[in-house]
Residue frames as qw, qx, qy, qz and C-alpha x, y, z in Angstrom:
[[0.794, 0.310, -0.495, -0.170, 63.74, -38.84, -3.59],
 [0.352, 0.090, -0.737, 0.569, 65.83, -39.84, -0.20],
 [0.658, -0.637, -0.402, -0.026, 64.03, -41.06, 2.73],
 [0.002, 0.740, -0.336, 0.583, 65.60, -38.85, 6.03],
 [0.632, -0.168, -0.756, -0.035, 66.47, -40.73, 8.05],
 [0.593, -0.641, -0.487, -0.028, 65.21, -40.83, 12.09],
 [0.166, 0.678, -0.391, 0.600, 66.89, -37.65, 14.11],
 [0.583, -0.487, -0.602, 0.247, 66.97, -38.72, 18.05],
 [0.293, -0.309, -0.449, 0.785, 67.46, -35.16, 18.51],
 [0.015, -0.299, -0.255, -0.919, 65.08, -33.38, 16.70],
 [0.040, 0.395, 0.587, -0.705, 62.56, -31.21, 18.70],
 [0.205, 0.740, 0.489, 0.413, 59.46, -29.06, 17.74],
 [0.191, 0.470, 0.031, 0.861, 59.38, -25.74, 17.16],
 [0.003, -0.384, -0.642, 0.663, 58.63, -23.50, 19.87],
 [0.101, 0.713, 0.692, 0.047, 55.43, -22.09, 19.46],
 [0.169, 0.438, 0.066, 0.880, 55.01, -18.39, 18.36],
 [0.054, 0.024, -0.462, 0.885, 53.63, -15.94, 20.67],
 [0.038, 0.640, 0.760, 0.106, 50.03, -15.49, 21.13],
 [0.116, -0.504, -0.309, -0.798, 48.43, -12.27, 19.51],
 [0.208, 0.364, 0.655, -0.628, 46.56, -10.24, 23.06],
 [0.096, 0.542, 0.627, 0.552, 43.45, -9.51, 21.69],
 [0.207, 0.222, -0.180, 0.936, 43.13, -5.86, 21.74],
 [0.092, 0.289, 0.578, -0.758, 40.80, -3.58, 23.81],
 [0.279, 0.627, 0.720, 0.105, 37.58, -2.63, 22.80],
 [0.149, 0.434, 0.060, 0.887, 37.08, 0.73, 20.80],
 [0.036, -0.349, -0.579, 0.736, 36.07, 3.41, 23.27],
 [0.496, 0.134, -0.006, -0.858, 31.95, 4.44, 22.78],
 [0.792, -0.029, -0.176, -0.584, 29.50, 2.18, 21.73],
 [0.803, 0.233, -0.548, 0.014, 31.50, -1.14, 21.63],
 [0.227, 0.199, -0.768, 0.565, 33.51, -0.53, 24.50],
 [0.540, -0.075, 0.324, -0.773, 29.84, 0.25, 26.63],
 [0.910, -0.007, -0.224, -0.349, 28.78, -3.29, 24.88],
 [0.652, 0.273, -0.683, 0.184, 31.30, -5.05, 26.04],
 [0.025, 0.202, -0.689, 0.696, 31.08, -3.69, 29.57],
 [0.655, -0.096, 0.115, -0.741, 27.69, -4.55, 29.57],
 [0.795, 0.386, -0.462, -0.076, 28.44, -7.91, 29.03],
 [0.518, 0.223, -0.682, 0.464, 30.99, -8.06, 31.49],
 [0.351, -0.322, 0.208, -0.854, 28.32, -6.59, 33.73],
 [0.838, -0.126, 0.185, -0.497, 25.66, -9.55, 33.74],
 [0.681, 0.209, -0.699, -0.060, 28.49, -12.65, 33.26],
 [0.911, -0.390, -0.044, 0.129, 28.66, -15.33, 36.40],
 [0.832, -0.189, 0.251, 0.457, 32.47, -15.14, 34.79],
 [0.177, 0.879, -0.010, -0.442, 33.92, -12.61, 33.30],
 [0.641, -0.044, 0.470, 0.604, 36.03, -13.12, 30.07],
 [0.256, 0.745, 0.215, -0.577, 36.77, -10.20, 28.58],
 [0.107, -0.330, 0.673, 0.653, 38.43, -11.62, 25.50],
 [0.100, 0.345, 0.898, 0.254, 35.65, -13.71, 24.55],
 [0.091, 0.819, 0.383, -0.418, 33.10, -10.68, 25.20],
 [0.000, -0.639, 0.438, 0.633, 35.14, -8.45, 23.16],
 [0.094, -0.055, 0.861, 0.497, 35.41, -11.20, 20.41],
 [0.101, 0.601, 0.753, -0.250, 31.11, -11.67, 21.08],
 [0.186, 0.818, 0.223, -0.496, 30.33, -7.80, 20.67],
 [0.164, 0.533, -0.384, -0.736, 32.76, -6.97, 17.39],
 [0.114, -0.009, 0.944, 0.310, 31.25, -10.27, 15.67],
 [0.239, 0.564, 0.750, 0.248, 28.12, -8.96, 15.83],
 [0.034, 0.796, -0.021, -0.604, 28.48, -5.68, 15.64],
 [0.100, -0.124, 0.839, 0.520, 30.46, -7.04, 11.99],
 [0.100, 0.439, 0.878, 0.162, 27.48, -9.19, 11.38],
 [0.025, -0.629, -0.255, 0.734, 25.46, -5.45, 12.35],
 [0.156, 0.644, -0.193, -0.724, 26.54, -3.73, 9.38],
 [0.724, 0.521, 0.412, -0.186, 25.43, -6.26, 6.76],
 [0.620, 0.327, 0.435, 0.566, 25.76, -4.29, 3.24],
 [0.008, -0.988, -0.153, 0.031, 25.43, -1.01, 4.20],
 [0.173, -0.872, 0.443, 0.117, 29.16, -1.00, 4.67],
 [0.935, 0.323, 0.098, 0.111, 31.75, -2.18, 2.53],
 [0.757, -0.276, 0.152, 0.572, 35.48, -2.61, 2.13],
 [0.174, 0.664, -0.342, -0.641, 37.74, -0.72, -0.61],
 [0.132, -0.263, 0.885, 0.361, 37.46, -3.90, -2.77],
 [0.486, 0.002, -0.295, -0.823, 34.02, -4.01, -2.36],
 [0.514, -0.256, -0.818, 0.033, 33.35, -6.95, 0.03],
 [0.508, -0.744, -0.080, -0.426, 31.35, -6.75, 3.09],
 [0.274, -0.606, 0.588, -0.460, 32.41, -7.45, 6.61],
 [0.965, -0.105, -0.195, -0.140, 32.55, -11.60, 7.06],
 [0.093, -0.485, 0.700, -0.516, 34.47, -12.33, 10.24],
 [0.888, -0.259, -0.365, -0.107, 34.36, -16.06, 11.34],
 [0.124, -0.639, 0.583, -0.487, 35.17, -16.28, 15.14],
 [0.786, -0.098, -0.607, -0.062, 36.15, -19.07, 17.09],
 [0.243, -0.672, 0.548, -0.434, 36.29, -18.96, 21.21],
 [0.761, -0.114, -0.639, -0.012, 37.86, -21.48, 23.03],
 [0.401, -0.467, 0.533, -0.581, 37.57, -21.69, 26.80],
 [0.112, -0.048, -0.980, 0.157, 37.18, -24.85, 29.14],
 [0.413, -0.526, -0.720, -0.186, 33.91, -26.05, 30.20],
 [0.483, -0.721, -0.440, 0.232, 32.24, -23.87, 33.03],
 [0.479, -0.302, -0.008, 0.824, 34.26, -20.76, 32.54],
 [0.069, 0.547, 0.137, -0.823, 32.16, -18.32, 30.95],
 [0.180, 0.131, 0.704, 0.675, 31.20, -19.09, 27.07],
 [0.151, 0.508, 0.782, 0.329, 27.72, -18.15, 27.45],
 [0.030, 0.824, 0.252, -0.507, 27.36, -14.66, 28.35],
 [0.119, -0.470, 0.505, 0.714, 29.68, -13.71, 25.38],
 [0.077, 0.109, 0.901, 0.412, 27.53, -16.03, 23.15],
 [0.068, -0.773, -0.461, 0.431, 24.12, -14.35, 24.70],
 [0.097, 0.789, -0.050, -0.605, 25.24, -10.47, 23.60],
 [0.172, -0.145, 0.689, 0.689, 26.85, -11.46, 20.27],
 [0.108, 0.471, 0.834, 0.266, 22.94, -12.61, 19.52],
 [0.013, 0.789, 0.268, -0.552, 21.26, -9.69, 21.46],
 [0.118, -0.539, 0.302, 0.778, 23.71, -7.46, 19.03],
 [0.182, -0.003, 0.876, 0.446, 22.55, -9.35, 16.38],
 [0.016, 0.523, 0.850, 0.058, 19.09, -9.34, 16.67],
 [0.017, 0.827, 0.240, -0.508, 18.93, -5.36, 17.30],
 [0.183, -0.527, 0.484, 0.674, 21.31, -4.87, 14.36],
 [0.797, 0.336, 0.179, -0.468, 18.63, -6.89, 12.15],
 [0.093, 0.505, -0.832, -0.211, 20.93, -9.48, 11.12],
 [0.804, -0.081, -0.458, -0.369, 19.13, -12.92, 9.96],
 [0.474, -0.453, 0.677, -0.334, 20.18, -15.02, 13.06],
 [0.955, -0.016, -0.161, -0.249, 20.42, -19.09, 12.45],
 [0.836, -0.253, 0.487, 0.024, 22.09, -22.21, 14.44],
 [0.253, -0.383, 0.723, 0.517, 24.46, -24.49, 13.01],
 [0.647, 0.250, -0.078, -0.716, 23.16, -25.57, 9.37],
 [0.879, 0.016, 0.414, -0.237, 22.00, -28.83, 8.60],
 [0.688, 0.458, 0.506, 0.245, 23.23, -29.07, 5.35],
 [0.249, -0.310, 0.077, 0.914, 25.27, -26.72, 2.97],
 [0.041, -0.304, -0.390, -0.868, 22.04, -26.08, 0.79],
 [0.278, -0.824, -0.493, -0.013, 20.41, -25.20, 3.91],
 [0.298, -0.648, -0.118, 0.691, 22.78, -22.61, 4.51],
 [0.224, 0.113, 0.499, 0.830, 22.70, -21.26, 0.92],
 [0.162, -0.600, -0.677, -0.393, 18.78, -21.09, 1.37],
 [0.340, -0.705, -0.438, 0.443, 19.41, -18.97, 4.39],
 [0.419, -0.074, 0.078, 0.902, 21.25, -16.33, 2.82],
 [0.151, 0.731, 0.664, -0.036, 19.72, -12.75, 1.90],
 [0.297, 0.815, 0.323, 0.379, 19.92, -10.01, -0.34],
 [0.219, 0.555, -0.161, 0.786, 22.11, -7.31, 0.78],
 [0.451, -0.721, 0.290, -0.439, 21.80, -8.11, 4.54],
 [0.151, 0.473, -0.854, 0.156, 24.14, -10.21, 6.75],
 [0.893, -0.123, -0.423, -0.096, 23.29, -13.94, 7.82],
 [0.029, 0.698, -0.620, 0.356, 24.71, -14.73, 11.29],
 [0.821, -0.073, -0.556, 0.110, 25.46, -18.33, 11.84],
 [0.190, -0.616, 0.607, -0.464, 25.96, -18.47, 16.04],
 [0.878, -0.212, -0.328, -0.275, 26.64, -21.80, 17.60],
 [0.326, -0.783, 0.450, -0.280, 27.56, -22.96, 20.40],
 [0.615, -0.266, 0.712, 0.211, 30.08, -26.11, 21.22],
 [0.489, 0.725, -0.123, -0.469, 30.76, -25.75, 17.33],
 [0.146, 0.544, -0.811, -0.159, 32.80, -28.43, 17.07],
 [0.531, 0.173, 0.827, -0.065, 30.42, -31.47, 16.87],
 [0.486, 0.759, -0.265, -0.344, 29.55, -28.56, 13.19],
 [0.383, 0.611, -0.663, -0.202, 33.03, -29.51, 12.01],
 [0.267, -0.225, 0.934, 0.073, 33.87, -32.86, 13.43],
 [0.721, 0.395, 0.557, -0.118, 30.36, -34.44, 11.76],
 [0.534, 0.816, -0.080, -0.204, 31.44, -32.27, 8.37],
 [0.242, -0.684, 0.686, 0.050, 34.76, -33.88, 9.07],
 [0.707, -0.100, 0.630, -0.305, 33.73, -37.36, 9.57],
 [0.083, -0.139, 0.875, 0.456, 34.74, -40.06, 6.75],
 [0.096, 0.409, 0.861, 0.288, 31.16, -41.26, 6.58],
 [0.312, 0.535, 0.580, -0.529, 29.42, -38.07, 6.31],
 [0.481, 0.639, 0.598, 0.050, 27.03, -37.44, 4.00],
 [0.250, 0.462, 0.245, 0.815, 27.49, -35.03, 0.75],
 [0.234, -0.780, -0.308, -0.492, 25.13, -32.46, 2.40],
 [0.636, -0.668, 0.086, 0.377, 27.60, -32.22, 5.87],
 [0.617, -0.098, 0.342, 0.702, 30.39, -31.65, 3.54],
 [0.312, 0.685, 0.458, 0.473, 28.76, -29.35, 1.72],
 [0.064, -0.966, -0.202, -0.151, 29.23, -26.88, 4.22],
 [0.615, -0.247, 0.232, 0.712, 32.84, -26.66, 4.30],
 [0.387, 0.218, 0.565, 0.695, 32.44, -25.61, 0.67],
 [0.105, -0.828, -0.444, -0.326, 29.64, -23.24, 1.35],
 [0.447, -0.873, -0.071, 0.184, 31.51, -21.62, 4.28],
 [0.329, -0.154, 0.436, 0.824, 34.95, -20.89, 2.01],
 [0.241, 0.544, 0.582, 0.554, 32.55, -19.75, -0.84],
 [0.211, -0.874, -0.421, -0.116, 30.80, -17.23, 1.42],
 [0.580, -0.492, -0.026, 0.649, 33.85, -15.69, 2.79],
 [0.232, -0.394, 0.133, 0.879, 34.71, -14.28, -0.46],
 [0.319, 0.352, 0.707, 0.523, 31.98, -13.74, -1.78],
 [0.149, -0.633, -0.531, 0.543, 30.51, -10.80, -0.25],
 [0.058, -0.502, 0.301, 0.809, 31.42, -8.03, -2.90],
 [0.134, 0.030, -0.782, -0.608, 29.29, -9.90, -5.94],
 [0.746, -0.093, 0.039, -0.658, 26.53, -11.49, -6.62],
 [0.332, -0.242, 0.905, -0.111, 26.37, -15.22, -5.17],
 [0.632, 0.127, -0.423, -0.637, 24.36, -17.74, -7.55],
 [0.602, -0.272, 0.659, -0.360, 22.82, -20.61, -6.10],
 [0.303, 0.018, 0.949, 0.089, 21.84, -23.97, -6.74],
 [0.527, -0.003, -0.301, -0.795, 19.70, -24.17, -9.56],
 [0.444, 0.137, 0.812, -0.353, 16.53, -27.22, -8.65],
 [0.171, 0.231, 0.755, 0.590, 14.41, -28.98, -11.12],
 [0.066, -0.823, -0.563, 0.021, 11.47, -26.48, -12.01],
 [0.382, -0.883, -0.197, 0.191, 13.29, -23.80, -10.25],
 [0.599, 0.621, -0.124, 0.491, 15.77, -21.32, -11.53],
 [0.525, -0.089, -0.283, 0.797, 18.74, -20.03, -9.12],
 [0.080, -0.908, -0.411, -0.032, 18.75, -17.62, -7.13],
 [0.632, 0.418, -0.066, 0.650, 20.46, -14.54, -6.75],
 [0.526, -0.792, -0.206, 0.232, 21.79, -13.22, -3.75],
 [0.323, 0.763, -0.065, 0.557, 23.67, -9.68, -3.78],
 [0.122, -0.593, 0.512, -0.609, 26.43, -8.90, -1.12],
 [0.811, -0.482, -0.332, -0.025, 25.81, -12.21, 1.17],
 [0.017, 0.747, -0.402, 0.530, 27.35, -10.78, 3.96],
 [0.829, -0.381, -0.339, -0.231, 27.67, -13.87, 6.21],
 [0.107, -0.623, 0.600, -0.491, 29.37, -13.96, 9.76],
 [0.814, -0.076, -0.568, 0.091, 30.25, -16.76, 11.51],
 [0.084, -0.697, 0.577, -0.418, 30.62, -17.18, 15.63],
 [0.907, -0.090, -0.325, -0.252, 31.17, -20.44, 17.67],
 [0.435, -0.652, 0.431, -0.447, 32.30, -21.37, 20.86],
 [0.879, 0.087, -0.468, 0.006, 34.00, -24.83, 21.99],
 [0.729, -0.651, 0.196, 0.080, 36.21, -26.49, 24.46],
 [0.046, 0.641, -0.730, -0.231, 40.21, -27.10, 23.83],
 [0.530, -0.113, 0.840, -0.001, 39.25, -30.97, 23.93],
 [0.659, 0.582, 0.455, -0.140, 36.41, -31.02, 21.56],
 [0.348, 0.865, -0.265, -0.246, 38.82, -28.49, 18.92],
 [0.291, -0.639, 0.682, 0.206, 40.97, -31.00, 19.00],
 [0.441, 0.160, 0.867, -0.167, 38.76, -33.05, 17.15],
 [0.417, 0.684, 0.330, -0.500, 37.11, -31.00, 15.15],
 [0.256, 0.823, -0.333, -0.383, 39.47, -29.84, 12.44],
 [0.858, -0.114, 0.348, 0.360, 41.85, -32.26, 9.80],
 [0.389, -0.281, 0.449, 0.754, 44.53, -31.48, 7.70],
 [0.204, 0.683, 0.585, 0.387, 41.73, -30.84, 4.60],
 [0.172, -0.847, -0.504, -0.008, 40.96, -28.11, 6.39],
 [0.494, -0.679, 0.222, 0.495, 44.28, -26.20, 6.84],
 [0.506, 0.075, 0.538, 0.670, 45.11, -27.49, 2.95],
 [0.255, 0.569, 0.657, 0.423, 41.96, -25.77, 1.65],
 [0.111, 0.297, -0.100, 0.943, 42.11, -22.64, 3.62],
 [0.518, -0.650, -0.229, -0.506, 38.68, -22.64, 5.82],
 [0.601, -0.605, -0.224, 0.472, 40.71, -23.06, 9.17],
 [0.342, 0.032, 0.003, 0.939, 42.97, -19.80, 7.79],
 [0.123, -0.526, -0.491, -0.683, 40.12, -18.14, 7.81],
 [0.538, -0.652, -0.454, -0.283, 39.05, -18.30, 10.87],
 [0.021, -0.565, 0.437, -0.699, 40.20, -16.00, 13.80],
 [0.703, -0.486, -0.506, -0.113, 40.46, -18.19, 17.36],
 [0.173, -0.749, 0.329, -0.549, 40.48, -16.66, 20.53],
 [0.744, -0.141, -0.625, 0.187, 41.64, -18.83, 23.20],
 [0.305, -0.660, 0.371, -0.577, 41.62, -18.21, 27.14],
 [0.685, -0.269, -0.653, -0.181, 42.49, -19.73, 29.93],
 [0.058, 0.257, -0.498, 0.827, 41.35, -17.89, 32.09],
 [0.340, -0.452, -0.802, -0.190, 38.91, -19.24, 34.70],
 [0.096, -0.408, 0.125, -0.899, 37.59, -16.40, 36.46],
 [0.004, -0.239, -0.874, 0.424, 35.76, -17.00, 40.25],
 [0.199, -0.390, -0.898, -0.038, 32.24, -16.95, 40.13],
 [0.069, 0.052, -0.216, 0.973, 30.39, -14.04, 40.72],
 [0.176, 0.448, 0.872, -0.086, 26.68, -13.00, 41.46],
 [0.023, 0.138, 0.312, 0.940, 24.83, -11.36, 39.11],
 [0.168, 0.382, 0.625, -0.659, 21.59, -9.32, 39.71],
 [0.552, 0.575, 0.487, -0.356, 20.39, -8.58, 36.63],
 [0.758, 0.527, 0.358, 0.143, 20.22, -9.03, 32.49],
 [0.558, 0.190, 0.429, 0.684, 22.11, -8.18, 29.87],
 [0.195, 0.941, 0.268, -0.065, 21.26, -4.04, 29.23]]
């Protein structure tokens, strides 16, 4: 009910520590990751690491399930500057993806084009890269219902993995019903563009808490590589 008035000494808080992100498990994961770190220009082994368990996540679909009975739905964000390494990590995450038979699709257009992507007791993996022109248009005072929609489609899908998801019903057409959408989320940006991307909506409603960002800044020299991703 009382305005406070103006401190001339108040400071912000110091910032809390940053979280290392941990090694990779030794066997399979740790051998993807070094493969990875095998065919980058740049090495980054956080963002690799973050790359291989996101789709390795995205991997196991519905075959594998919490104790509560949700699936695995891990939404990763890497940030790194420009020219430092984003796309070999963004590269294997798909590779993993695409051997693990995970649906694979870009950013979506529209949140009932990502509902229409979803499928039956296997995982949807949404990879995109500079991901933050995603949020800042879904941001954006004048966009359209169907940008906004995926906010609301990407909180819904988090927890919904353990049920059955009902869609949009259409005229003619009766909902559908998708069991266990297991849907993973990675996406890759700069510190400038993230600054942009995100408002306070997003923090109130919980779909930034959600999301796990890795941040480096490390710019690693330049290296020459001889051959693919194996």
């Amino acid at each position: 009910a009382k305005l406070v008035g103006f401190n001339p000494t108040w400071k912000p808080a110091e910032p809390k520590e940053i979280i290392t992100f941990p090694a990779p498990y030794p066997g399979p994961m740790a051998n993807a990751v070094a493969a990875g770190l095998e065919a980058a220009h740049k090495r980054q082994p956080e963002l690799t690491t973050m790359g291989v368990l996101s789709s390795m996540a995205a991997s196991c679909g519905s075959f594998y399930r919490q104790q509560d009975g949700s699936r695995l739905n891990l939404y990763f964000l890497g940030i790194a500057k420009t020219g430092t390494g984003k796309d070999v990590p963004l590269r294997l995450a798909k590779q993993i993806g695409r051997l693990g038979n995970a649906k694979l699709i870009g950013a979506p257009g529209s949140g009932q084009g990502l509902e229409d992507a979803l499928v039956s007791n296997s995982a949807t993996y949404c990879a995109v890269d500079e991901i933050a022109h995603f949020f800042s248009a879904m941001n954006d005072a004048r966009a359209s219902n169907y940008e906004r929609a995926n906010g609301r489609k990407l909180l819904e899908l988090f927890s919904a993995s353990g049920d059955e998801y009902e869609t949009r019903a259409l005229a003619g057409k009766e909902a559908r019903i998708v069991q266990n959408p297991a849907f993973n989320l990675i996406g890759f940006t700069t510190p400038e563009k993230l600054g942009t991307a995100f408002n306070p909506d997003d923090f109130a409603d919980g779909l930034a808490g959600r999301i796990l960002f890795v941040f480096t800044n490390n710019n690693p020299p330049a290296r020459r590589v001889r051959k693919p991703i194996e």
